[in-house]
C-alpha positions as CSV (number, residue, x, y, z in Angstrom):
1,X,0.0,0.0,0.0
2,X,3.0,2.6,1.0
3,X,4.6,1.8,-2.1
4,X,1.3,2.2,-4.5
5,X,1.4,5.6,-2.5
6,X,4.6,6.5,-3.2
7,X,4.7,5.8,-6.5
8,X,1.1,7.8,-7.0
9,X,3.1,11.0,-5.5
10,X,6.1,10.3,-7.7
11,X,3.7,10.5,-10.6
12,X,1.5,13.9,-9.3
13,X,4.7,15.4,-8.4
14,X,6.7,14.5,-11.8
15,X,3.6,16.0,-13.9
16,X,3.4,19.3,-12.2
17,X,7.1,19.9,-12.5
18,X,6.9,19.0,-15.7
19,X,4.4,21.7,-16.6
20,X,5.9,24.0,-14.2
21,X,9.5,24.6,-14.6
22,X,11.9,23.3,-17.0
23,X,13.9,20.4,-15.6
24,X,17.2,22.1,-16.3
25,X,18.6,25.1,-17.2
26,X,22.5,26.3,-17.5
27,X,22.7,30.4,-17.8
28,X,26.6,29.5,-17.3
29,X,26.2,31.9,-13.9
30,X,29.5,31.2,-12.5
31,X,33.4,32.8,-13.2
32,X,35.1,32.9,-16.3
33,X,37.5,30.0,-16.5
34,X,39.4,28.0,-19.5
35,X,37.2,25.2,-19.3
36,X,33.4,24.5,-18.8
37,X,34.9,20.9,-17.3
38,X,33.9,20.4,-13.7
39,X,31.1,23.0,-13.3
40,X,27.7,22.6,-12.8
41,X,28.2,18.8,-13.7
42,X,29.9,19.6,-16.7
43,X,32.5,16.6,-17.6
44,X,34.6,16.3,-20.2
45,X,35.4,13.0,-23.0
46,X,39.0,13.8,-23.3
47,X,42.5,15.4,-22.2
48,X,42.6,17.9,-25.2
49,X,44.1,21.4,-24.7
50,X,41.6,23.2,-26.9
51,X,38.7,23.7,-24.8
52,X,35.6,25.2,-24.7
53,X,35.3,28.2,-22.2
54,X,33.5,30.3,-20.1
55,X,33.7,33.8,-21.1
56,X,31.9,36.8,-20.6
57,X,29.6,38.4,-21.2
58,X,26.5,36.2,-21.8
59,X,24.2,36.5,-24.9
60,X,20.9,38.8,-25.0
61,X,18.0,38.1,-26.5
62,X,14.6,40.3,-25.3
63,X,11.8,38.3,-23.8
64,X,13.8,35.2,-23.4
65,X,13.8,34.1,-19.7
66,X,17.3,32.7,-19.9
67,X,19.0,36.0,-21.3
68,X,21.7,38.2,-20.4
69,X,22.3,36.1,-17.0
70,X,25.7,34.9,-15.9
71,X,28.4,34.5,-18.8
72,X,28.2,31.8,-21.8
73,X,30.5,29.2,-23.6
74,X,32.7,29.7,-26.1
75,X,33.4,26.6,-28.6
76,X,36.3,26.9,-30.7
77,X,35.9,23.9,-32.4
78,X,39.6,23.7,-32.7
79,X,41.5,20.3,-33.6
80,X,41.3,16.7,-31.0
81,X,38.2,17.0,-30.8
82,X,35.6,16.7,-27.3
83,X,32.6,16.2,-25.9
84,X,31.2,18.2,-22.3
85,X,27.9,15.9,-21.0
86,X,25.5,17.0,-18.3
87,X,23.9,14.3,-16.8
88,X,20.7,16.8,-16.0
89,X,18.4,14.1,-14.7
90,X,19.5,12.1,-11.7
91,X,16.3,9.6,-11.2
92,X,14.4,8.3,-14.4
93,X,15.6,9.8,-17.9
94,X,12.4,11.0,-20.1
95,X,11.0,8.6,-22.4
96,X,7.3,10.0,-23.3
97,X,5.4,12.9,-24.6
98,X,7.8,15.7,-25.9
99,X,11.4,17.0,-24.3
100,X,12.1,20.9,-25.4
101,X,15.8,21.9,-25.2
102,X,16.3,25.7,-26.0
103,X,19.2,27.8,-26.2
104,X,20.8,30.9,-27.2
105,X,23.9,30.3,-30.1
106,X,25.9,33.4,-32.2
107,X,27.9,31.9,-34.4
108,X,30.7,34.3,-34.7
109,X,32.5,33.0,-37.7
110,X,32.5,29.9,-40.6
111,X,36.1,29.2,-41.5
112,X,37.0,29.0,-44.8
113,X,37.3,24.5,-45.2
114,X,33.5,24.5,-42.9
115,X,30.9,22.7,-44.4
116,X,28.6,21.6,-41.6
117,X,28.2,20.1,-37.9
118,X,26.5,20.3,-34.6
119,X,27.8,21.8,-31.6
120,X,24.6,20.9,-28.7
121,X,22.6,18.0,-28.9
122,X,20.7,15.7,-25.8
123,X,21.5,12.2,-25.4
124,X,20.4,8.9,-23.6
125,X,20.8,8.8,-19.8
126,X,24.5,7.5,-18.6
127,X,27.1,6.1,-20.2
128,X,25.4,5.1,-23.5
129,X,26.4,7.4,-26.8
130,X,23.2,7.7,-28.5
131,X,22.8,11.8,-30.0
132,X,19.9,13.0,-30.6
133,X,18.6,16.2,-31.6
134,X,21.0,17.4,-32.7
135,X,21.3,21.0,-34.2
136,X,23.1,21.7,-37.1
137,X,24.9,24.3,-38.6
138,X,26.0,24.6,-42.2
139,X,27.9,26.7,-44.5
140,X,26.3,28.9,-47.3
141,X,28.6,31.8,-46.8
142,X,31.5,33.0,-44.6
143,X,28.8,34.7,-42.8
144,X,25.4,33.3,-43.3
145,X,24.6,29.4,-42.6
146,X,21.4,27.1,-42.6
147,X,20.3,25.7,-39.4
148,X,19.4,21.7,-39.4
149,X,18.1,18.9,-37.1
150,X,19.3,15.4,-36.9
151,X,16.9,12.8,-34.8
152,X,19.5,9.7,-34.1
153,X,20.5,7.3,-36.5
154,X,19.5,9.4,-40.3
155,X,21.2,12.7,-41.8
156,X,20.4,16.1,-40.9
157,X,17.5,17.7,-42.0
158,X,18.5,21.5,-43.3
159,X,16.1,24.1,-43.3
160,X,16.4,27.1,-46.7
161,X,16.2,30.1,-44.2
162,X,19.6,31.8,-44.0
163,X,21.4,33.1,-40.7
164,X,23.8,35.8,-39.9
165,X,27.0,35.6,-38.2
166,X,27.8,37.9,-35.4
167,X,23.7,37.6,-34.4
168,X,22.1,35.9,-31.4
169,X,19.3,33.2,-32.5
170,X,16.7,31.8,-30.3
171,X,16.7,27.9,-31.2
172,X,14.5,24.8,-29.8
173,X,14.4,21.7,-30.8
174,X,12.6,19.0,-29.6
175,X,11.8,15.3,-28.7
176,X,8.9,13.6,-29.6
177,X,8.4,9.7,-28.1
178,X,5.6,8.1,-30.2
179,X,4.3,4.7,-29.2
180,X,4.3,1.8,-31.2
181,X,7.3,1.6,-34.1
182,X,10.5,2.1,-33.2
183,X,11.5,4.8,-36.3
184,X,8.4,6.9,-35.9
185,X,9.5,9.0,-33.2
186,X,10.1,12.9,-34.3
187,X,12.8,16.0,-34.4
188,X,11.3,19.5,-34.7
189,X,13.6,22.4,-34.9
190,X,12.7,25.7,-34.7
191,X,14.6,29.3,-34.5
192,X,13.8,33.0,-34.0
193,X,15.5,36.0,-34.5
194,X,13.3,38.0,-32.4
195,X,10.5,37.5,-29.4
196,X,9.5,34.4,-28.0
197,X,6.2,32.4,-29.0
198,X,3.6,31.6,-26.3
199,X,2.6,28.9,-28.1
200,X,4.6,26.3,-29.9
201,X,4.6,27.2,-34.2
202,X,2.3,24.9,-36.1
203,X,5.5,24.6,-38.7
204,X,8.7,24.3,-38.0
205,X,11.6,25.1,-39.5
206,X,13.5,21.2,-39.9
207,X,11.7,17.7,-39.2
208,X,13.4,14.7,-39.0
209,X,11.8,11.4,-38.3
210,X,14.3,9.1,-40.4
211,X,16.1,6.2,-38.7
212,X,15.6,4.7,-35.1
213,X,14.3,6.2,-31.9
214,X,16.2,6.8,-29.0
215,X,15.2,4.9,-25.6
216,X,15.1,7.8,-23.4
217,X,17.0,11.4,-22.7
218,X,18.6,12.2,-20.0
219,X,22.1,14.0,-20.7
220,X,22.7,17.1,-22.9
221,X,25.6,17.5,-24.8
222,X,28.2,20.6,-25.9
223,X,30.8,19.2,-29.0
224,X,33.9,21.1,-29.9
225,X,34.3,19.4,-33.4
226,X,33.7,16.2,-32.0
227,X,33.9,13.2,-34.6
228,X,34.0,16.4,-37.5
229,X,37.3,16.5,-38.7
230,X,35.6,19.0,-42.3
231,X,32.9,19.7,-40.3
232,X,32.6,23.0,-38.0
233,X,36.6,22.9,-37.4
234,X,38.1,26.4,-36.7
235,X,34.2,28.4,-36.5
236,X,33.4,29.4,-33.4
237,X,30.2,29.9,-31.7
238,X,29.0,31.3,-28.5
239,X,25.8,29.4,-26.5
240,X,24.0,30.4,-23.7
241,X,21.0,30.4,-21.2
242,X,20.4,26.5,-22.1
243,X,16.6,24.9,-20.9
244,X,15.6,21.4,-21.2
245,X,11.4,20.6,-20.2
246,X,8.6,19.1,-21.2
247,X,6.7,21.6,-22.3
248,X,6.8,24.8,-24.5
249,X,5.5,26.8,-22.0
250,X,8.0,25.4,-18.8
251,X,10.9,25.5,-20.7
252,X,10.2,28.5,-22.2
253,X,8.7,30.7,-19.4
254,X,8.9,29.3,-16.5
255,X,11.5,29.7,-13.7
256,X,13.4,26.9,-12.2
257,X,13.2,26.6,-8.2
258,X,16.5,26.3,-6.6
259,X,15.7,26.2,-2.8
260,X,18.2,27.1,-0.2
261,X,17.2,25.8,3.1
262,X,19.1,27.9,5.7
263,X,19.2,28.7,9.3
264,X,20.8,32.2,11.1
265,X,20.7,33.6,13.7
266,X,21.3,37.3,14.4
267,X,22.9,38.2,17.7
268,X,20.9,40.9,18.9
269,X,17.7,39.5,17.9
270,X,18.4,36.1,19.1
271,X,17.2,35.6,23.0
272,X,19.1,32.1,23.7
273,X,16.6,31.9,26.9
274,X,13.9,31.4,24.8
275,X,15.7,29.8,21.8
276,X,13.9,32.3,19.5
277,X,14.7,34.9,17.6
278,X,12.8,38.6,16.6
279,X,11.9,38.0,12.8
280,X,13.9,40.2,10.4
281,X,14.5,40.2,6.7
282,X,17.7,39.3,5.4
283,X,19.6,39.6,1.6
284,X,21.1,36.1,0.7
285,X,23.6,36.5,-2.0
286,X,25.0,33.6,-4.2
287,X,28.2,34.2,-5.1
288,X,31.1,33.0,-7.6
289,X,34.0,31.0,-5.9
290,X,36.6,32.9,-7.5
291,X,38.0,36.4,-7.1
292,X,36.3,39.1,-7.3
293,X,33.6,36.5,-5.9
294,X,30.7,38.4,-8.1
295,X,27.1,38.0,-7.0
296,X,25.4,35.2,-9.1
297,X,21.8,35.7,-7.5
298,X,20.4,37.6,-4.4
299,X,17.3,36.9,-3.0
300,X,15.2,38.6,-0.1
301,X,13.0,36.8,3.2
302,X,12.0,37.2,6.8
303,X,13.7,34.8,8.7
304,X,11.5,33.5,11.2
305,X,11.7,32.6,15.1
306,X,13.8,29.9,14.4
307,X,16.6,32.0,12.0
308,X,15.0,29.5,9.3
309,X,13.8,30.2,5.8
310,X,13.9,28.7,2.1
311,X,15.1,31.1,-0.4
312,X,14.0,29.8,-4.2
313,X,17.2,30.9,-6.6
314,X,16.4,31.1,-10.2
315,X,19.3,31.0,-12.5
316,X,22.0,29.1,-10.9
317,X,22.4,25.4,-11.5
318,X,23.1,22.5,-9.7
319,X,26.8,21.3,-9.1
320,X,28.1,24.6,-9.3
321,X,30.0,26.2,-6.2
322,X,28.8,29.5,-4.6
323,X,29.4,31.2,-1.4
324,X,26.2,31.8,0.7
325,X,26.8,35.3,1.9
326,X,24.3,36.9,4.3
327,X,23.7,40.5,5.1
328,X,20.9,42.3,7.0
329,X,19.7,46.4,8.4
330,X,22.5,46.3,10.8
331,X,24.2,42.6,10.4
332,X,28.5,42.2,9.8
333,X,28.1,40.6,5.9
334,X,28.9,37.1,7.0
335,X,30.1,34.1,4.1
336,X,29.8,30.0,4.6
337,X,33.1,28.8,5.6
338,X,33.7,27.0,1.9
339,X,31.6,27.3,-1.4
340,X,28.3,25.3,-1.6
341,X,26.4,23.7,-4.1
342,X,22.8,22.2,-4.9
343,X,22.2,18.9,-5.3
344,X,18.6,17.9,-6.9
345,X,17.7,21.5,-7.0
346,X,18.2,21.3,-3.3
347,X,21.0,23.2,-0.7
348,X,20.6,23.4,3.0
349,X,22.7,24.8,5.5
350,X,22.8,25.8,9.2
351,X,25.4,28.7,9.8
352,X,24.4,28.4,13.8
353,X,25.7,25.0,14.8
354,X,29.7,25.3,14.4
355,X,31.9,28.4,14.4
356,X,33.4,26.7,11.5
357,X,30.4,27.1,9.6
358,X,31.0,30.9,9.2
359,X,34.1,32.2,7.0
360,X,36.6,33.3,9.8
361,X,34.8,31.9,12.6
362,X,32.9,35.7,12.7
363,X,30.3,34.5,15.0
364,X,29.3,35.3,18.4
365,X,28.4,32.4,20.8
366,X,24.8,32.8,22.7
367,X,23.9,29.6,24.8
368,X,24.3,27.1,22.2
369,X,23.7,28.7,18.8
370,X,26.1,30.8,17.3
371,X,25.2,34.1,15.5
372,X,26.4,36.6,13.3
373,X,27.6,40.1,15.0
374,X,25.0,43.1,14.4
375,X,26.1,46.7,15.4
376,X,26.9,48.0,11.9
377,X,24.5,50.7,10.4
378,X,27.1,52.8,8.2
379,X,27.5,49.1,5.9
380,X,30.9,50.0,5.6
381,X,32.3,46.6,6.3
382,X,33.4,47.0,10.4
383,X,31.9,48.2,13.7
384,X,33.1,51.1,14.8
385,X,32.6,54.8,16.6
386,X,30.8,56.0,13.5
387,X,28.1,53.1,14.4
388,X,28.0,53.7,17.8
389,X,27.5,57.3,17.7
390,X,24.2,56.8,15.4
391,X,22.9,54.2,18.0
392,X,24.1,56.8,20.8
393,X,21.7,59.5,19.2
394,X,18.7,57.7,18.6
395,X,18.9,55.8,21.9
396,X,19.3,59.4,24.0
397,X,15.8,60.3,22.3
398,X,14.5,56.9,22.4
399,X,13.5,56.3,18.3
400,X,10.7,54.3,17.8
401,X,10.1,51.9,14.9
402,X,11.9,49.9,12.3
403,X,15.3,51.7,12.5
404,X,18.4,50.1,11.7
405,X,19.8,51.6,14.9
406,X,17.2,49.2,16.6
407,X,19.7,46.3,17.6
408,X,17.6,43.5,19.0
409,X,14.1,44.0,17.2
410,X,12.1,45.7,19.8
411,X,10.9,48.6,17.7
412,X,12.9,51.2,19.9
413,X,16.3,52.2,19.9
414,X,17.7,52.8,23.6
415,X,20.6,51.4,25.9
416,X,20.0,47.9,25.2
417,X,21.4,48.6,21.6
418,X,23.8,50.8,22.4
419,X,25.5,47.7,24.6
420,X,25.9,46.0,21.8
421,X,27.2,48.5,19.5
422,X,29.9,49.2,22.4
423,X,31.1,46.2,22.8
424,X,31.4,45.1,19.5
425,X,33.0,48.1,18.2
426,X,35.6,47.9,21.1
427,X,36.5,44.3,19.9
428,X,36.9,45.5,16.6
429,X,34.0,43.0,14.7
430,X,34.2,43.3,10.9
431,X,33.3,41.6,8.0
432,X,35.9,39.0,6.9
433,X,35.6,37.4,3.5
434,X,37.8,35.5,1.2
């Protein structure tokens, strides 16, 4: 009985995600670096030198949800040629109805020997090699191309519409399992210059239902002239703001839910008698793990008695490190001790249960729980005599109301605040980041 349960929740819960939100998306919202390997679940097929990249900035495209966020990838398509895979589905790969994958590409250049190739394409679940839907790109000029789909096993399918270089194209291809045959299942392709339909076109652009059908999707895949030794070699491309769903409208227009599960505490809010703490809003920031550490994502929520609240992200991925900064009215800015990263679409962490837990150990102990240091109101990074005296003012007329000077949450600022302004700013608290 538990188990026909379970597996009647699995099924709810899988269909309203699937109209919902997309079940990945890669905006590439993470640091510049010489290889997309080893971020956000990125791996790579070989030891090659010539790899694709992180640059920035990322492509724009108006009224595309997964625009002009984070950076994008560069593909070279230079010699020895790879393959990056994202296994985006950890549980059961997708094997019915229709599976969208849309993406932003520029194509900055066609070299001189191109004739044609594909540079994105989905692919069975795990360690099988089956492509499929694959997008290609092929010559007619050094700057205009046609754009093509190949379903699995047949040639690509080109469409007579020409494309520009140096211009960023809206593309989505799709999926579609048919019951029955094993060869019936279809390719769409589609590709737009400018807006976004709210409803999928009646005609595509490319159809390809030649050859067999794949058993199911679950990875998608970024070439750099893999297994095209005439094909794309030496044109480079840019792609960005990747979505993979299961419908037009969730992949298309729908945000994906990242949710960060956290718990702080904030020390002059906190009463450790009572184990609760004065609710407050806070800023959480996501940001890269390298230097200058830029903010990925912020997001805004009241923390309630218990420090605890579930912040939904919406353009980072999964596998990809950020720090979890935290800053608040009259908080010390206060980092996790390491980068994090979500697993499943899931992160939670607990900055009051270890010192550790807080870059620099910048926490103040109350009974059990440890909490971040509050005192500063001038946000300029440490507690000091400038902070004080703005506490000292209001408390000598007794402020009322939401003022940062207000140090435990009480609505008024008088000498209970100003005793913890003092004694922080004598020990010198500031913030202390990587």
């Amino acid at each position: 009985m538990n188990k026909i349960l379970l597996t009647i929740a699995i099924i709810f819960l899988t269909s309203a995600f699937s109209v919902s939100q997309p079940v990945y998306i890669e905006n590439f919202n993470y640091s510049i670096r010489d290889t997309v390997e080893g971020n956000a679940g990125w791996s790579r097929s070989s030891t090659s030198n010539n790899r694709a990249k992180i640059i920035s900035p990322g492509l724009n495209y108006a009224g595309y949800i997964g625009s002009g966020i984070g950076n994008c990838v560069f593909i070279p398509n230079e010699t020895s040629g790879e393959v990056y895979t994202n296994q985006f589905l950890y549980g059961a790969p997708l094997n019915q109805g229709t599976v969208y994958l849309s993406f932003l590409v520029r194509v900055d250049s066609m070299s001189i020997n191109a004739t044609q190739g594909f540079c994105i394409n989905l692919d069975q679940q795990g360690g099988a090699t089956n492509f499929n839907t694959m997008t290609y790109f092929k010559k007619v000029t050094g700057n205009t191309f046609n754009l093509g789909i190949r379903k699995y096993t047949g040639s690509p399918v080109f469409s007579n519409n020409i494309y520009n270089t140096n211009t960023t194209y809206l593309i989505v291809a799709s999926y579609t399992f048919k019951p029955g045959s094993n060869t019936n299942d279809v390719c769409n392709l589609y590709a737009f210059s400018s807006g976004v339909p709210v409803n999928e076109p009646a005609t595509p652009i490319a159809l390809d239902s030649v050859g067999n059908d794949v058993v199911d999707i679950g990875d998608v895949k970024l070439a750099n002239s893999f297994n095209q030794p005439s094909g794309l070699r030496n044109s480079t491309m840019k792609i960005d703001g990747i979505r993979i769903g299961a419908s037009w409208n969730g992949t298309l227009f729908q945000n994906k839910n990242m949710a960060l599960s956290m718990t702080a505490l904030i020390q002059g809010f906190y009463n450790n008698v009572s184990d609760k703490m004065v609710k407050d809003t806070v800023t959480v920031s996501l940001r890269y793990n390298k230097t200058p550490y830029q903010i990925a994502e912020s997001k805004k929520a009241v923390l309630d008695s218990n420090g605890y609240k579930i912040f939904n992200f919406n353009t980072v991925s999964n596998l990809s490190l950020y720090y979890i900064a935290v800053t608040h009215r009259n908080m010390i800015e206060s980092w996790s001790n390491l980068p994090k990263e979500f697993y499943l679409d899931a992160l939670s962490y607990n900055f009051t249960q270890f010192p550790v837990y807080t870059f620099g150990n910048n926490v103040i102990k109350k009974g059990n729980r440890y909490c971040f240091y509050n005192g500063e109101i001038v946000h300029d990074g440490i507690i000091d005599v400038t902070d004080y005296q703005f506490v000292d003012n209001n408390s000598f007329i007794f402020t009322t109301g939401y003022k940062t000077t207000d140090l435990n949450g009480d609505l008024i600022t008088d000498i209970s605040d100003l005793v913890i302004v003092e004694a922080n700013s004598l020990n010198f608290v500031q913030r202390i980041t990587p």
